[in-house]
Every structure is written in structure tokens, then in C-alpha cells.
C-alpha positions as CSV (number, residue, x, y, z in Angstrom):
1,X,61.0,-62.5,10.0
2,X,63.9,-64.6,8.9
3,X,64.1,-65.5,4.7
4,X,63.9,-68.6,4.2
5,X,66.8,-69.0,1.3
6,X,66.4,-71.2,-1.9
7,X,68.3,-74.0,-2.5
8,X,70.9,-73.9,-4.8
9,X,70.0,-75.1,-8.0
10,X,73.3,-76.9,-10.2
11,X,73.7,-75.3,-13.5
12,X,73.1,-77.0,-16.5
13,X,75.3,-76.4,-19.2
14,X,74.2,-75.9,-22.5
15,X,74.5,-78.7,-24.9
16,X,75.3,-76.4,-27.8
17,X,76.0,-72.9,-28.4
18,X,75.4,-71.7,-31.7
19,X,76.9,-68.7,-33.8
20,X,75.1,-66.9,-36.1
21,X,76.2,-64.5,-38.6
22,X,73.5,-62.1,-39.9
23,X,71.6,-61.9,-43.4
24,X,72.9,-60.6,-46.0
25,X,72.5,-56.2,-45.4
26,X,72.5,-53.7,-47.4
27,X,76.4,-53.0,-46.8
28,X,77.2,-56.5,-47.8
29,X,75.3,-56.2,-51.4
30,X,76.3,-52.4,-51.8
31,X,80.1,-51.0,-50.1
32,X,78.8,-47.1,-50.7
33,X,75.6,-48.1,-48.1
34,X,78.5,-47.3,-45.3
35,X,79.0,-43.6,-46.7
36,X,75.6,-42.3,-46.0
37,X,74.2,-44.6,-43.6
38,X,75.9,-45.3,-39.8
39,X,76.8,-48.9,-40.0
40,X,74.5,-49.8,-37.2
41,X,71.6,-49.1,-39.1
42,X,72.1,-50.8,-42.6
43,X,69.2,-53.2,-42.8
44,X,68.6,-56.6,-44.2
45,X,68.3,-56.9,-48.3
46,X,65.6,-59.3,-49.4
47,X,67.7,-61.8,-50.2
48,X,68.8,-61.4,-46.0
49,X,65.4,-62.2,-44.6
50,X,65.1,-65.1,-46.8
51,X,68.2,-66.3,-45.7
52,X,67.5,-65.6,-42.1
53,X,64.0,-67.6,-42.2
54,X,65.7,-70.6,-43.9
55,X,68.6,-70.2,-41.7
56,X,66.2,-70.6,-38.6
57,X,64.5,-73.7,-40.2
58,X,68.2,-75.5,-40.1
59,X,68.7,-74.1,-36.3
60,X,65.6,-75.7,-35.3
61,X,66.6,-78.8,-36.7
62,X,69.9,-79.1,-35.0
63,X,68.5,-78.0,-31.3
64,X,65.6,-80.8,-31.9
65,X,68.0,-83.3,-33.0
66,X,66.1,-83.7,-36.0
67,X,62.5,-83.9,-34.1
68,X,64.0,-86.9,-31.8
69,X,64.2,-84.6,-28.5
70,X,61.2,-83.5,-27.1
71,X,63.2,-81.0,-23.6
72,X,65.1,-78.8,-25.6
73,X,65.1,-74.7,-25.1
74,X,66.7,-72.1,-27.0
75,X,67.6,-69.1,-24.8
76,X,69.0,-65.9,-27.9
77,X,71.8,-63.2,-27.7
78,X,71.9,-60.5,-30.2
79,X,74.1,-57.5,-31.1
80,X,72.4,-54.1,-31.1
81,X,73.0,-54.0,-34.9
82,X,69.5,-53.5,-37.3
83,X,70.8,-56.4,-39.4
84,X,71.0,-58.6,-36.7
85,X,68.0,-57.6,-34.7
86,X,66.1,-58.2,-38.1
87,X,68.1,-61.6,-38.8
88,X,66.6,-63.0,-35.2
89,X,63.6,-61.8,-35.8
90,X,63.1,-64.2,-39.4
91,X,64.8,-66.8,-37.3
92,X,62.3,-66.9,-34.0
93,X,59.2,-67.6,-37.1
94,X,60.8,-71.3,-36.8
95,X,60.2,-71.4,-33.0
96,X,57.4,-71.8,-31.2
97,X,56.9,-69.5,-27.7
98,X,57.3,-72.7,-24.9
99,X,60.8,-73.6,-26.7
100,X,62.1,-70.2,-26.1
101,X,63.6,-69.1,-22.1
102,X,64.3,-65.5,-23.3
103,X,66.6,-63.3,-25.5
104,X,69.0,-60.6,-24.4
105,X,70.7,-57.8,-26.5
106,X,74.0,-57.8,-25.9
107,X,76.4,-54.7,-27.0
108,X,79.6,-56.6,-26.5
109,X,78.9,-58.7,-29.4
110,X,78.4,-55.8,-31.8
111,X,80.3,-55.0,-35.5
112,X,83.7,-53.9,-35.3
113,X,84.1,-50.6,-35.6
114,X,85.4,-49.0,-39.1
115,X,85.1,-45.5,-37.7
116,X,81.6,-43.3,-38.4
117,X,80.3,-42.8,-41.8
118,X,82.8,-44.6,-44.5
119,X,84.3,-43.4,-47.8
120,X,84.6,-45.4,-50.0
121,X,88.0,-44.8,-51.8
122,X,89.7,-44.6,-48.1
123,X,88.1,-47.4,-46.9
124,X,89.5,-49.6,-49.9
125,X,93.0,-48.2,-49.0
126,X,93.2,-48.8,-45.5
127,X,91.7,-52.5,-46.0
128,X,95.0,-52.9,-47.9
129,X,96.8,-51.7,-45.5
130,X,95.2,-54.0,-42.5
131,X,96.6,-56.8,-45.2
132,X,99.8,-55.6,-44.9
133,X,99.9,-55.0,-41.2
134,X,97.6,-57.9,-40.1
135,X,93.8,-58.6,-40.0
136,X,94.1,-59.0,-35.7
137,X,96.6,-56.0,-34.4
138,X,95.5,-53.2,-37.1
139,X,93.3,-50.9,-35.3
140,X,91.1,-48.8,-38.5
141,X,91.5,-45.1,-38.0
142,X,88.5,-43.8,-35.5
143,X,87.5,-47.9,-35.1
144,X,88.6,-50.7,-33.4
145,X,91.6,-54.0,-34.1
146,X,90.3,-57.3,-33.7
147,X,92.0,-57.4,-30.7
148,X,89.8,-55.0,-29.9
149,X,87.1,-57.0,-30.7
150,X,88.5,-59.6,-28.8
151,X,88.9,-58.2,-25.4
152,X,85.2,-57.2,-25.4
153,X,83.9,-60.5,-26.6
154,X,86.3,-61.7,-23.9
155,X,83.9,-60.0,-21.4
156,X,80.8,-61.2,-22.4
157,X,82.5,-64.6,-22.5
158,X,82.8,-63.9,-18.4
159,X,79.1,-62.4,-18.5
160,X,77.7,-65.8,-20.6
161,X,79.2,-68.5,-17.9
162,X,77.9,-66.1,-14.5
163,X,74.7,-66.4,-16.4
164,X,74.4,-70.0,-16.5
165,X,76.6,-70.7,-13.3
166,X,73.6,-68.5,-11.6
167,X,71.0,-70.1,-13.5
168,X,70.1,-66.8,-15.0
169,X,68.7,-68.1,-17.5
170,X,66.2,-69.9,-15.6
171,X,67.1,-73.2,-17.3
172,X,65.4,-76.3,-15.5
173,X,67.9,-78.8,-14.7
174,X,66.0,-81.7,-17.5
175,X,65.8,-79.0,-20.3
176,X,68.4,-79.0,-23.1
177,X,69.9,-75.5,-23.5
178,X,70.6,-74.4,-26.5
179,X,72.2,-70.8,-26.7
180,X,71.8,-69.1,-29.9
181,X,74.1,-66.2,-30.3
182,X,73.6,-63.5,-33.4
183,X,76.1,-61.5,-33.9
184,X,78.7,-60.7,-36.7
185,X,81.6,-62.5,-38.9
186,X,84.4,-60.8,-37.3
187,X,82.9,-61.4,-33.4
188,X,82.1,-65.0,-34.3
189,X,85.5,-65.3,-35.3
190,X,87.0,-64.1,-32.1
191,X,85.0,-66.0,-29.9
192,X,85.7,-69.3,-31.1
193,X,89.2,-67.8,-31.2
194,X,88.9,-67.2,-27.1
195,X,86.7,-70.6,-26.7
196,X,89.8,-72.6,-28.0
197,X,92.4,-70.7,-27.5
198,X,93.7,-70.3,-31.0
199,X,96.6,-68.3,-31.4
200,X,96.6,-64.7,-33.3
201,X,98.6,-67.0,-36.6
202,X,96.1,-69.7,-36.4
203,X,93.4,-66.3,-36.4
204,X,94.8,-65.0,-39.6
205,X,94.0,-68.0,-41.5
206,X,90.1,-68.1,-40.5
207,X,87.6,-67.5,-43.2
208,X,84.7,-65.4,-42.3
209,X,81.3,-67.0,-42.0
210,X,78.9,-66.5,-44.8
211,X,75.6,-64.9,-44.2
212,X,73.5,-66.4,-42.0
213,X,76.1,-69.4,-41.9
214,X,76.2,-71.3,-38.3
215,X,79.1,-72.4,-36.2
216,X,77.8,-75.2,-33.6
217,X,79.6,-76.1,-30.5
218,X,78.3,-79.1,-29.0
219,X,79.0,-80.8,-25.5
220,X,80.9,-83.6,-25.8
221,X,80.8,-87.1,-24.0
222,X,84.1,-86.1,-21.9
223,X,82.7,-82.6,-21.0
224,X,84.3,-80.3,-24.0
225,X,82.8,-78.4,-26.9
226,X,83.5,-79.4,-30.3
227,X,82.7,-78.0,-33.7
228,X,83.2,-81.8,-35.2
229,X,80.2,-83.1,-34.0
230,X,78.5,-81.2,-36.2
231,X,80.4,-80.5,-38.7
232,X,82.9,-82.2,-41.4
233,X,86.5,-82.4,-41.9
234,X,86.1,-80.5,-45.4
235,X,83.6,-78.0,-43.9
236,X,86.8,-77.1,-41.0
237,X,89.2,-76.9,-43.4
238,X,87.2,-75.0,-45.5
239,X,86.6,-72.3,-42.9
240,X,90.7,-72.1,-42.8
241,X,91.9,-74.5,-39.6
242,X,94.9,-76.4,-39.8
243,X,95.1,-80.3,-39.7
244,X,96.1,-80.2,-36.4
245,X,93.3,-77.6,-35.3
246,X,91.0,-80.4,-36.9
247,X,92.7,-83.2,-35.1
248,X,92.0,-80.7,-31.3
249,X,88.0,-80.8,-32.7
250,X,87.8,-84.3,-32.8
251,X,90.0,-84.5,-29.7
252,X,87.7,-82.4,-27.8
253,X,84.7,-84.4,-28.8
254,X,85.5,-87.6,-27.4
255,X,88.3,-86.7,-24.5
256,X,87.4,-86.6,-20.9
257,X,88.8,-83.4,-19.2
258,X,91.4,-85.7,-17.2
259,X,93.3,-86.8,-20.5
260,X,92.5,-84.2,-23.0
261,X,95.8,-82.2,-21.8
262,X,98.2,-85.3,-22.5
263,X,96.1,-86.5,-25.5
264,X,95.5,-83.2,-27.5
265,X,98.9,-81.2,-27.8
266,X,98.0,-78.7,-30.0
267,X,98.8,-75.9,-27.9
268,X,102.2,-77.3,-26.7
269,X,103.4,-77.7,-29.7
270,X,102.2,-74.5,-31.2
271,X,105.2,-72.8,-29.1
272,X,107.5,-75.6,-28.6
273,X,109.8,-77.2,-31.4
274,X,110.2,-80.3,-29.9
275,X,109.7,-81.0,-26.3
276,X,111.7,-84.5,-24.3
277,X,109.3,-87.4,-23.6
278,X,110.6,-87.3,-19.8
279,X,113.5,-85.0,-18.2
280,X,116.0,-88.2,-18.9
281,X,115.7,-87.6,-22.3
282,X,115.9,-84.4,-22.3
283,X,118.8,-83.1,-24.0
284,X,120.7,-80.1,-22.0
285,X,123.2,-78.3,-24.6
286,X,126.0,-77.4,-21.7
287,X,125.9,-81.4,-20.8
288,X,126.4,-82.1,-24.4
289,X,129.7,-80.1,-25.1
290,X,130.9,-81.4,-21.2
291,X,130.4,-85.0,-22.7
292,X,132.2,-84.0,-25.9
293,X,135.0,-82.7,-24.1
């Protein structure tokens, strides 16, 4: 008996994609947590869950549009990590079962490694050393660089798009998708790092996300993702990009895909000093000493 096969169903791409950092843990209220307990196990504080709960309140509000859509869904990804695992949990009280398509665990979004159990006097050494050497290429002793980091958030990058190119997600084609992802300051960091293709200068400058702070990227008119729908001049500046990062944002938010290239010139100017308008104006230095001659 022949299968009959089904129909291919278009993908719906998700109208925001939102990074979460976790709650406040017991690492981030006490350093000498990291000496006796593996770093993948130091739980929430208190004052984490409280912030996790409130934190889910304002990502409900965002994915509803303030109450004024009634076909969105959330599908969740979520490091391995205690703190984060305990973080999602305070966030789901805000949704509801039917809003929810499913949550996935997710290893390549884990904490950078600092090595195994951490003492405390080294630790505070080598930190000033990374300072020295810089926060993306210095790889901790036993741990990982945030290059590192970057190559395997990189790959789950690949793993997010099959997942919504194959509908994996099972994402019906009139539903809003939301993707809610909880993971860590430094893997947040990265990601939007890989998602815009900031350079590793433009990374140095990046402050990390508070606890339980939230980075959306929303869908924009022309078919890119933007933090500046959501979010304020001051707030992006705040969180350490350039004017001209700001400027991309905005950019992104309104440009169609056919003229973002010539509109937005971030990157082109990021490794160019100054580039001709056309190739008759460019300026050729063995033409200019013939016509001196």
C-alpha cells in the first residue's frame, strides 16, 4: 500500500523571539556558592523566583500585545541549568496550557564554562586577566571563551530555523509564534551577537542583561528582526550599542529585505574607511601619482 504523503505546510516565522536571562541564583547574591556547589546546580534565591513570576507577567503582556491578540502561542527553550529550569517554571504560572505549543531543553544554550568547582581568590584573578586579554577570545582555565560560547549557540541557531522551516513546532499557519528562550547573560549576548552579525569590538562593549531582564526581537514590516520595536533608544544604548548599531535597529524595523543592504551600512563601514560612491570616483593611488607626473 502506497503512503499517501502530507502536503507541505509553509512555515510561519515567529513574530518575536524573546531572550531571557534567569533569576537572580544563589551564585549571583553569594561568589563563594561556586566553590562548593557545581555551577549547574546553584538554585534560584528568593528574591529569583519573585523576579521570574513578575518577569513572566511582562512576557505575557508583550506576546498578547497588551490583551489585543487573541492567536498567539509561546513555544519555550531552556538551558539544562537549575536556575533556569526554576526561572521557567515561575514564568509558565503567567500562561495558561492552550497558549503554550511545547518547551524543549536545550544544552547548547547552557552557562559558560568557568571550569568545575571555583575558588574564589583564583577566580577573582583570572577575571582580571580576561579584562586584560579580552572578554570574547579568553578561554578560563578548564572552561570555555565566548567564542566558545558562540560556536555552540551558533549551532542551535541552525537547529532553531530547521525547527520552524519543518514546522516542528507544530505551529498552525494563523497562530502568532512567540519563542521564548531562557538561557544565560553571556549566551544571550552571543546570540544577538550571531543574529546581527555584530563584530567581536562591537561584542566587547555589550552590557550583560540583568536578572530576569528580556531582549525582544520582533518581525518587522519589511521581513527583519529588530530590538527597536520594542525597545528605546536609551534602553540600546544603555545595554552598550553604538549610535550606529541603533541606527541598523531601527533600519531593520522598517527596511524591506531588497533595500536594507544599500540603506543600512553598518557592516560596510565597520571594515571600510571610506568606500567611492561608484568605480568613477573611485580614487586609484597609482593613477594619482601617473596624473601628477
Amino acid at each position: 500500500m502506497i503512503q499517501q504523503q502530507q502536503p507541505y505546510q509553509q512555515k510561519t516565522l515567529p513574530k518575536r523571539i524573546i531572550l531571557v536571562r534567569h533569576g537572580e541564583s544563589q551564585g549571583n547574591h553569594d561568589d563563594t556558592a561556586y566553590t562548593t556547589t557545581p555551577d549547574h546546580k546553584i538554585p534560584l534565591t528568593q528574591r529569583g523566583v519573585e523576579q521570574a513570576e513578575a518577569a513572566g507577567v511582562d512576557i505575557h503582556r508583550v506576546v498578547s500585545d497588551d490583551g489585543h491578540s487573541d492567536n498567539w502561542k509561546v513555544y519555550f527553550y531552556v538551558s539544562p541549568y537549575e536556575r533556569t529550569r526554576a526561572t521557567l517554571r515561575q514564568i509558565g504560572r503567567s500562561f495558561p496550557r492552550d497558549r503554550l505549543l511545547g518547551v524543549r531543553e536545550e544544552c547548547r544554550i547552557r552557562e559558560q564554562d568557568f571550569g568545575n568547582f571555583q575558588q574564589e581568590d583564583r577566580m577573582k584573578i583570572i577575571k582580571q586577566t580576561r579584562e586584560r586579554f579580552g572578554r570574547f577570545f579568553y578561554r578560563f582555565p578548564e572552561g570555555e571563551s565566548a567564542a566558545d560560547v558562540y560556536d555552540r549557540v551558533s549551532s542551535f541557531l541552525e537547529s532553531l530555523w530547521r525547527d520552524i522551516d519543518m514546522n516542528r513546532l507544530h505551529c498552525e499557519s494563523s497562530d502568532e509564534l512567540n519563542l521564548v528562550i531562557v538561557s544565560h547573560g553571556l549566551a544571550s549576548r552571543v546570540f544577538l551577537m550571531k543574529w546581527f552579525k555584530w563584530t567581536v569590538e562591537q561584542f566587547e562593549y555589550l552590557n550583560n542583561l540583568g536578572n530576569c531582564e528580556f531582549r525582544v526581537l520582533q518581525l518587522g514590516l519589511g521581513g527583519e528582526y529588530s530590538l527597536a520595536i520594542n525597545h528605546s533608544d536609551e534602553e540600546l544604548q544603555e545595554w552598550g550599542l553604538s549610535a550606529d548599531m541603533i541606527a541598523d535597529q531601527k533600519c531593520r524595523a522598517n527596511a524591506t529585505r531588497s533595500c536594507w543592504n544599500e540603506n543600512c551600512a553598518l557592516y560596510l563601514d565597520s571594515f571600510f574607511d571610506k568606500l567611492a560612491d561608484s568605480e568613477e570616483t573611485a580614487v586609484v593611488e597609482g593613477d594619482s601619482d601617473d596624473k601628477e607626473a
